[in-house]
C-alpha positions as CSV (number, residue, x, y, z in Angstrom):
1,X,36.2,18.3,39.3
2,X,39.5,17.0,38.4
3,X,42.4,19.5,38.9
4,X,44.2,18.3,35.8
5,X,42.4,20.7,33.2
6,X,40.6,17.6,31.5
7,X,37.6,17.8,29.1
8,X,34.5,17.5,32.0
9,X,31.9,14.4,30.0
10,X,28.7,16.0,28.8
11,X,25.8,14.6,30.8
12,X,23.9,12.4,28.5
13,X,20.5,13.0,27.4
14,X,17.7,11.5,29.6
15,X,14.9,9.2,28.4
16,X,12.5,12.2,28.4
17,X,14.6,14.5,26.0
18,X,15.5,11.3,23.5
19,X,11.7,10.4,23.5
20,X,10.5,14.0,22.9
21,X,12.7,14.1,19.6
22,X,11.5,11.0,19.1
23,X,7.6,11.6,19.2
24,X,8.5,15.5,17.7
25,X,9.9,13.5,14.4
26,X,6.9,10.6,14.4
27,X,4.3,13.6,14.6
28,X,6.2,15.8,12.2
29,X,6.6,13.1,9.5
30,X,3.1,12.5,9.5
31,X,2.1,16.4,9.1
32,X,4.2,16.6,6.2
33,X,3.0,13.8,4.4
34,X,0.9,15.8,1.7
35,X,3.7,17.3,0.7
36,X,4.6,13.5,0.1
37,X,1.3,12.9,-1.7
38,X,1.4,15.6,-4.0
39,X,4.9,14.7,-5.0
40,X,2.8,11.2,-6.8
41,X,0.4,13.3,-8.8
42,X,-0.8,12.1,-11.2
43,X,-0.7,8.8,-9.9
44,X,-4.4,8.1,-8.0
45,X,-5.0,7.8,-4.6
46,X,-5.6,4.3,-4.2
47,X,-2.8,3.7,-6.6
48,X,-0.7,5.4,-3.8
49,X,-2.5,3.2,-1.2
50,X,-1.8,-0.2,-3.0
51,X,1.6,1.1,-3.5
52,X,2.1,2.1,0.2
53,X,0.9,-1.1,1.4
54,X,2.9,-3.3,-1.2
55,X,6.0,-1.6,-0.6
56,X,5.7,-1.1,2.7
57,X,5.5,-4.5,3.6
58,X,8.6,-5.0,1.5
59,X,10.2,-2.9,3.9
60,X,9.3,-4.3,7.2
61,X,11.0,-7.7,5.9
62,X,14.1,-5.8,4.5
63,X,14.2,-4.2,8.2
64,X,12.8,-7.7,10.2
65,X,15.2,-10.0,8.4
66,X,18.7,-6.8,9.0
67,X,17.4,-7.0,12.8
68,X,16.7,-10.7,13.1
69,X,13.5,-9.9,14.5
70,X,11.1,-12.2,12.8
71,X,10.5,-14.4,16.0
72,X,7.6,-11.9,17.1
73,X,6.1,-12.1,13.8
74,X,6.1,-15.6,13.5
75,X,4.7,-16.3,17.0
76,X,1.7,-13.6,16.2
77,X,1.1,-15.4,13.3
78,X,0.6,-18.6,15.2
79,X,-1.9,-17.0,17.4
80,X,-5.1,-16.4,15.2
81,X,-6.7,-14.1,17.7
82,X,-3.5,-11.6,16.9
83,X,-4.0,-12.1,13.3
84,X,-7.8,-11.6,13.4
85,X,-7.4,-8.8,15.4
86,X,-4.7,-7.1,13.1
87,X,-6.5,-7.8,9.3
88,X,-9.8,-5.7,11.2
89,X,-7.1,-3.1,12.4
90,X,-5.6,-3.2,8.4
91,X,-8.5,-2.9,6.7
92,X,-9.5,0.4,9.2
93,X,-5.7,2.2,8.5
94,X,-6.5,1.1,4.6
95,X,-9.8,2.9,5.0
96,X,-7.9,5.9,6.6
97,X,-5.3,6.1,4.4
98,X,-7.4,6.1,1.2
99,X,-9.7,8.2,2.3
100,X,-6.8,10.9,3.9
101,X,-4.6,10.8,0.0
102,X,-8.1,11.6,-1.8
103,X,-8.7,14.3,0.5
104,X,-5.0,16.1,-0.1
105,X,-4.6,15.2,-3.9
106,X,-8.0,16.3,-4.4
107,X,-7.5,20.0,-2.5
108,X,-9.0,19.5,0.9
109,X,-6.2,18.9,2.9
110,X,-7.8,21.2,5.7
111,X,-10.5,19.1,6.1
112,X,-8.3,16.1,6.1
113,X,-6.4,18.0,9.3
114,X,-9.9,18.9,10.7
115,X,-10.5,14.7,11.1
116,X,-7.5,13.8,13.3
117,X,-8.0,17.3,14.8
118,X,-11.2,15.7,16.1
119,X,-10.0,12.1,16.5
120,X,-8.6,12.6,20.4
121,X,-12.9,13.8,21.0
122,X,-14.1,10.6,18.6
123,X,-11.7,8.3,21.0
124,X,-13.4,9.7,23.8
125,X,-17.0,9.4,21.9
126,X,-16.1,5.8,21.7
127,X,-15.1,5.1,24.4
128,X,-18.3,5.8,26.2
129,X,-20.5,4.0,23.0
130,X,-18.0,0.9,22.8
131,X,-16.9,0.3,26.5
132,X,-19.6,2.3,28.4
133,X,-17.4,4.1,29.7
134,X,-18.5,7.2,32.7
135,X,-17.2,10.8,31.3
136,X,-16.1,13.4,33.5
137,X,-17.8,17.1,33.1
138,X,-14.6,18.5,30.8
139,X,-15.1,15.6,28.4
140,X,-18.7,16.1,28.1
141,X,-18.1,19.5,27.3
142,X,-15.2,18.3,24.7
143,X,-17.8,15.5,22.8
144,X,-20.3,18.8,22.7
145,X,-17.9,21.3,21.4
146,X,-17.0,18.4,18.7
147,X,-20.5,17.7,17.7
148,X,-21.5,21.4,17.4
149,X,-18.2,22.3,15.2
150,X,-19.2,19.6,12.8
151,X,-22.9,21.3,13.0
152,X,-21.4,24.6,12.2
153,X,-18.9,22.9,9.6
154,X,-21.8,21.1,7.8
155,X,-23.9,24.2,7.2
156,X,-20.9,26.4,6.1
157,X,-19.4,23.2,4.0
158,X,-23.5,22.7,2.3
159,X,-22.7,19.1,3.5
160,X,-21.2,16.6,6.2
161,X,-17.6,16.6,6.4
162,X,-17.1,13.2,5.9
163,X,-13.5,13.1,4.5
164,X,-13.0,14.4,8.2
165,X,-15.5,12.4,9.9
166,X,-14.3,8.9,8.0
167,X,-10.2,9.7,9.0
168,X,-11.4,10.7,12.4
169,X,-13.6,7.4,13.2
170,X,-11.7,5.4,11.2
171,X,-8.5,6.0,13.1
172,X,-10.3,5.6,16.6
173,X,-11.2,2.4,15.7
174,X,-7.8,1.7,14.5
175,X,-6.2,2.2,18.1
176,X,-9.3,0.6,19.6
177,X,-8.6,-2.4,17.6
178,X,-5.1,-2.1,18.5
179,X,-5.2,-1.5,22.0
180,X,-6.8,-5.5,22.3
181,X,-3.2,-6.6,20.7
182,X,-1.6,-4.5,23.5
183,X,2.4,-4.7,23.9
184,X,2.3,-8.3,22.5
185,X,3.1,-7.0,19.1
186,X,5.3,-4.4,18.2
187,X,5.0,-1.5,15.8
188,X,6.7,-3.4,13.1
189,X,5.6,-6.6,13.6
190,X,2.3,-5.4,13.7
191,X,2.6,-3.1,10.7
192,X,4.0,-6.3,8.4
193,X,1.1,-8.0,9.2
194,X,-1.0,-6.0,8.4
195,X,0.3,-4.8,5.3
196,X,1.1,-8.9,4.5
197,X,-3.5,-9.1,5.2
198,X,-3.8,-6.0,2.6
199,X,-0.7,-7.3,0.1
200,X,-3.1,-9.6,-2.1
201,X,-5.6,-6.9,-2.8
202,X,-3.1,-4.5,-3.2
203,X,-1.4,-6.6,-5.7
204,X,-4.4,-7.3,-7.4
205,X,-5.2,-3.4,-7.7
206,X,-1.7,-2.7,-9.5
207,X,-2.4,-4.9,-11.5
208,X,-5.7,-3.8,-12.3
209,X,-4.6,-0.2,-12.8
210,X,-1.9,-1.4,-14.9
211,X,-3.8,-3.8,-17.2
212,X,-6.0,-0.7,-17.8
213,X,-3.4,1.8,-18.4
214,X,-4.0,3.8,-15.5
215,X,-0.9,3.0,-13.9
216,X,2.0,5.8,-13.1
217,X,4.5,3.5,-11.3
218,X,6.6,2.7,-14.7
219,X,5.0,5.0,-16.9
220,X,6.4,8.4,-15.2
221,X,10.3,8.0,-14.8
222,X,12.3,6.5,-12.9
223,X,12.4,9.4,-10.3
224,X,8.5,8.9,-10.0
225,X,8.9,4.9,-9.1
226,X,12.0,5.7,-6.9
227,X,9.6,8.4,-5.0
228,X,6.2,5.8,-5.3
229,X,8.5,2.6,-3.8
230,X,10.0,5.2,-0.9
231,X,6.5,4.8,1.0
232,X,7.6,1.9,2.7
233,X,10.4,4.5,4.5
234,X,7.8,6.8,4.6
235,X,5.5,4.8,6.4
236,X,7.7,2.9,9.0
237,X,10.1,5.2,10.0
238,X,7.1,7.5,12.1
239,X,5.6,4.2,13.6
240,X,9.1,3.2,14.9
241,X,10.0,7.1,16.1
242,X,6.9,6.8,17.6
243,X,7.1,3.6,19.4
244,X,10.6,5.3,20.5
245,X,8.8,7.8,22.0
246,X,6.0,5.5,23.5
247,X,8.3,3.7,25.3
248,X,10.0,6.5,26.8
249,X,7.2,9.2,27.6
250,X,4.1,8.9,29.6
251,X,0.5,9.2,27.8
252,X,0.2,12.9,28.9
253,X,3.3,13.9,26.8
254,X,2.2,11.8,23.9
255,X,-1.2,13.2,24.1
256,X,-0.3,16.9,23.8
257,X,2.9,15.8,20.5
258,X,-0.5,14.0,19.4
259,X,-1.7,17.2,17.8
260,X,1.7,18.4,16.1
261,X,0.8,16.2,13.1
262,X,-2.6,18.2,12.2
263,X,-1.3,21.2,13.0
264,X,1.3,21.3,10.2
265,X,-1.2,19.6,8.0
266,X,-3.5,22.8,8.8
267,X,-0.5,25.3,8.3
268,X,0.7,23.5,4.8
269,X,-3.1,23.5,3.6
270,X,-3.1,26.8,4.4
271,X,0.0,28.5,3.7
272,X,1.8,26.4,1.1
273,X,-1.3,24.7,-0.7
274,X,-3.6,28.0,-0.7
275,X,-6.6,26.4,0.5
276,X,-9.8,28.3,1.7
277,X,-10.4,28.9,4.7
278,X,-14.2,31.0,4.9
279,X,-15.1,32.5,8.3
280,X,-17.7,29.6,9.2
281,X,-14.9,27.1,8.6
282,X,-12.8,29.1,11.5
283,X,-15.7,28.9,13.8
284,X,-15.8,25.5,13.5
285,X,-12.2,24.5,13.7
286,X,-12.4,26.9,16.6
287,X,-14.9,24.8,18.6
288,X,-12.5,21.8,17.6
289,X,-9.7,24.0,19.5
290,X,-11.8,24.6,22.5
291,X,-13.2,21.0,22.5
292,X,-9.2,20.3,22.3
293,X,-7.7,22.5,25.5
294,X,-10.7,20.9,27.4
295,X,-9.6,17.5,27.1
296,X,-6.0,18.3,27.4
297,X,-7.2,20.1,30.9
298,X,-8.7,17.3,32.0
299,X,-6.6,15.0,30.8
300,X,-4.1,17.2,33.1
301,X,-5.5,17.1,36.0
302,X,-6.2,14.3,35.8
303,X,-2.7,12.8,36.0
304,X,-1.9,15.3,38.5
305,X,-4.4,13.8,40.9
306,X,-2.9,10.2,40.2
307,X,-0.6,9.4,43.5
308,X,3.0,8.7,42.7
309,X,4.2,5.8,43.2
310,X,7.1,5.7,45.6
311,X,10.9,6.7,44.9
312,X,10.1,7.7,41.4
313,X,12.0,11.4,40.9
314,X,11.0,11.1,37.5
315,X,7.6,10.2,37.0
316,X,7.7,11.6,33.4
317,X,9.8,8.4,32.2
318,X,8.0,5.4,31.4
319,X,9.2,1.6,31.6
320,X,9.8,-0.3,28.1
């Protein structure tokens, strides 16, 4: 230390801390989305769809064309395996995202949670049905505990959960489909293609609604479009938090922020919303939970068995 009584510099964060705030904001936008959501009634859900996508993609260009990033678009968009690849992956988030704004505006906003409570034991599900892959005894149990909790759920809901069910299997295909891009798109690229596949229906809808007077977008103030048009920010700023995070955390630490998101949903629907929650619904999400710690344990120990690689002091930071 200098002897001159001069201010000593402040270490600077490392990679792990900046991608933990990172994946903590992705995560913690996403669980307070129905907040967001309710904010629209009385606009429909797939009038906030069509709007999310429509303005979204507006968005990405806005944020493509201020980083001069358009060079990976473009070169996707002359590959049309990328492009095939990205209207299946489109259509699935569509799917989700429909199907995830009807189950909030509608008052079951815990079961929405319950499907990406249960998506990390769906990902494994597929994973054995799509790419044959072997299990090890934890996630056997997990896939068990999952399929007995929807059981439970089913006879305590008097039907299948599928709001949860659809978000759930929807979304695993969603990163399924995704993973065959790989790193050769980024989150934003990837997310204005998509949005530029789904644009044309999505126009077409709005226009449909408004043609038949069901449309809020100009009809409810200006404060109501202002809100509508902000789920283009609403819907881009996780994704690039979370590529943030990706890039700087290994799959372990993104794993366990994985299930921030449906917690809060749980704990707004809950507390803030009122929902019901009857004692054969807390068994059920219960198994979920176990289902949950046993994949996280195996997932665990799993890394921990993994030999690290040589001179690496920090094994927790990940390359770009």
């Amino acid at each position: 230390m200098s002897g001159t009584g001069g201010k000593t510099k402040r270490p600077a964060r490392s990679e792990n801390s900046v991608g933990i705030l990172f994946g903590v904001g992705a995560y913690g936008l996403w669980g307070l989305l129905p907040l967001y959501f309710l904010v629209l009634v009385p606009a429909s859900p797939i009038e906030i769809v069509a709007n999310r996508v429509v303005w979204s993609l507006l968005f990405c260009a806005l944020l493509l064309t201020a980083l001069r990033s358009w060079k990976p678009v473009l070169t996707a968009l002359r590959t049309p395996q990328i492009v095939g690849t990205l209207t299946v992956a489109g259509l699935l988030i569509a799917v989700n995202w429909l199907v995830y704004t009807y189950g909030v505006t509608s008052g079951q906003a815990i079961e929405a949670s319950l499907g990406y409570f249960i998506n990390p034991i769906v990902s494994v599900l597929l994973g054995v049905i799509v790419l044959r892959e072997k299990l090890r005894p934890l996630q056997w149990a997990a896939i068990g505990m999952g399929i007995i909790a929807v059981i439970v759920l089913a006879v305590g809901y008097g039907s299948v959960p599928w709001i949860a069910l659809t978000l759930a299997f929807s979304f695993g295909l969603y990163g399924f489909v995704k993973k065959k891009v790989g790193s050769r798109v980024d989150a934003v690229s990837s997310l204005s293609i998509e949005t530029a596949v789904l644009t044309p229906i999505a126009a077409g809808v709005m226009l449909w609604l408004g043609s038949t007077g069901a449309a809020t977008l100009l009809t409810e103030g200006a404060g109501h479009f202002w809100i509508m048009a902000a789920s283009g920010v609403i819907t881009a700023v996780p994704l690039i938090f979370f590529g943030a995070a990706a890039r700087r955390l290994p799959l372990t630490t993104i794993g366990l922020l994985q299930y921030l998101a449906p917690v809060l949903q749980f704990l707004l629907a809950l507390l803030v919303l009122g929902e019901e929650m009857p004692f054969e619904r807390w068994i059920g999400f219960s198994l979920v939970w176990v289902g949950l710690i046993l994949l996280t344990v195996d997932m665990l120990r799993t890394v921990r068995r993994q030999p690290r690689p040589a001179q690496a002091p920090e094994p927790a930071v990940t390359a770009a």
